[in-house]
N, C-alpha and C positions, 0 to 999 in steps of 0.2 A: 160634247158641247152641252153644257147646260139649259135651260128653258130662258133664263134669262137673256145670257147673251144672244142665244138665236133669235129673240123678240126682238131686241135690239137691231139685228143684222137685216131682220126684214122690214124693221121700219127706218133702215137709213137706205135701202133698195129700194122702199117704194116711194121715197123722197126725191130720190138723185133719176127715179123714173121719170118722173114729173120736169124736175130740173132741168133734166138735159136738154130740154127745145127748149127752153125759155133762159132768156137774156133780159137785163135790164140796159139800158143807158141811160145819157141825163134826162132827153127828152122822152123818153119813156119807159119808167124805171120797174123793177122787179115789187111788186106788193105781195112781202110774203108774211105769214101768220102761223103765229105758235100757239098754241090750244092746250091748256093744261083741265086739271079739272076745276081747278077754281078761275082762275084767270084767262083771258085772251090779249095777246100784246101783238102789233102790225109794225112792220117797216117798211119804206119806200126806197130803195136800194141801187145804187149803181155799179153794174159788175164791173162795167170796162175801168171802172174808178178803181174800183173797191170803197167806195163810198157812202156809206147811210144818209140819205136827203132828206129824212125826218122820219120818228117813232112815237108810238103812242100806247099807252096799255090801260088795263083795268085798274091798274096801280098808281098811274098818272095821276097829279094832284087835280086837274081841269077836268077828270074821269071820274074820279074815286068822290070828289063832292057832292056829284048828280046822282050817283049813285044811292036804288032804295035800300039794297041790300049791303049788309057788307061784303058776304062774299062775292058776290062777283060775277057769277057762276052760270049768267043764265041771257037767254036772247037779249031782253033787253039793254044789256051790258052791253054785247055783241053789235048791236045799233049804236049808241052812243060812240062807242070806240069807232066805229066806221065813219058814222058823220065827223065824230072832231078830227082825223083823216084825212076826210077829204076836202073840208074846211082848210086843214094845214096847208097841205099838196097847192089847192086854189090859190092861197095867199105865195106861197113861195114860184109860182105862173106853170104848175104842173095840171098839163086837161089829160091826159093817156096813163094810163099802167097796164101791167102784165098780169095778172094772179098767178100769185105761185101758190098753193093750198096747201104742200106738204107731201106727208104722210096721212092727211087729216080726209076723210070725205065730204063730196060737198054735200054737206048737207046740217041744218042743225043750226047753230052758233056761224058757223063761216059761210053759210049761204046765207043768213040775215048780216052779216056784217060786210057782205059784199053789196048786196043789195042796199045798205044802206050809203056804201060810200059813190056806189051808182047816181043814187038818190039826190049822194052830194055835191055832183057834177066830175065827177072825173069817171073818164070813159074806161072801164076794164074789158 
């Protein structure tokens, strides 16, 4: 097996570790977060659906305007995507979510973007 593919196998292992207790439903859906190195993108998720209840990224045109940098890349990015989030969540009558975090650690980028949608009134 190559180094790739095993990188690979251990970051869909330590995802589906995470995963496996957590459920989303309508009323209180899965918030899960993909981390790349430029960007951060969130969704609000209904398993029992299979349903997306609203997404939001660094690439989002309501994201990418506020934004100082272009990349993207960095905490305060991370804040912004959280509050408009949790902004959406409010407006659409969603006060609960799950964090899913990933493969990701908490910590960095996904702890101020958790903290921020805290912030924004939806309870995780």
């Amino acid at each position: 097996m190559n180094r790739q593919k095993s990188k690979l196998v251990r970051r869909k292992r330590r995802s589906m570790h995470v995963r496996k207790r957590i459920v989303g439903t309508a009323q209180k859906p899965r918030l899960t977060v993909f981390r790349s190195l430029r960007h951060i993108s969130t969704q609000l998720i209904d398993d029992l659906n299979s349903h997306t209840l609203c997404s939001i990224s660094t690439l989002s045109p309501e994201v990418k305007k506020n934004l100082k940098k272009k990349s993207g890349n960095n905490i305060e990015s991370a804040k912004l995507v959280g509050k408009k989030l949790a902004e959406l969540a409010v407006k659409k009558g969603i006060k609960e979510a799950v964090f899913d975090r990933g493969p990701f650690p908490y910590h960095g980028r996904l702890k101020a973007l958790a903290e921020a949608v805290r912030a924004g009134g939806l309870k995780l």
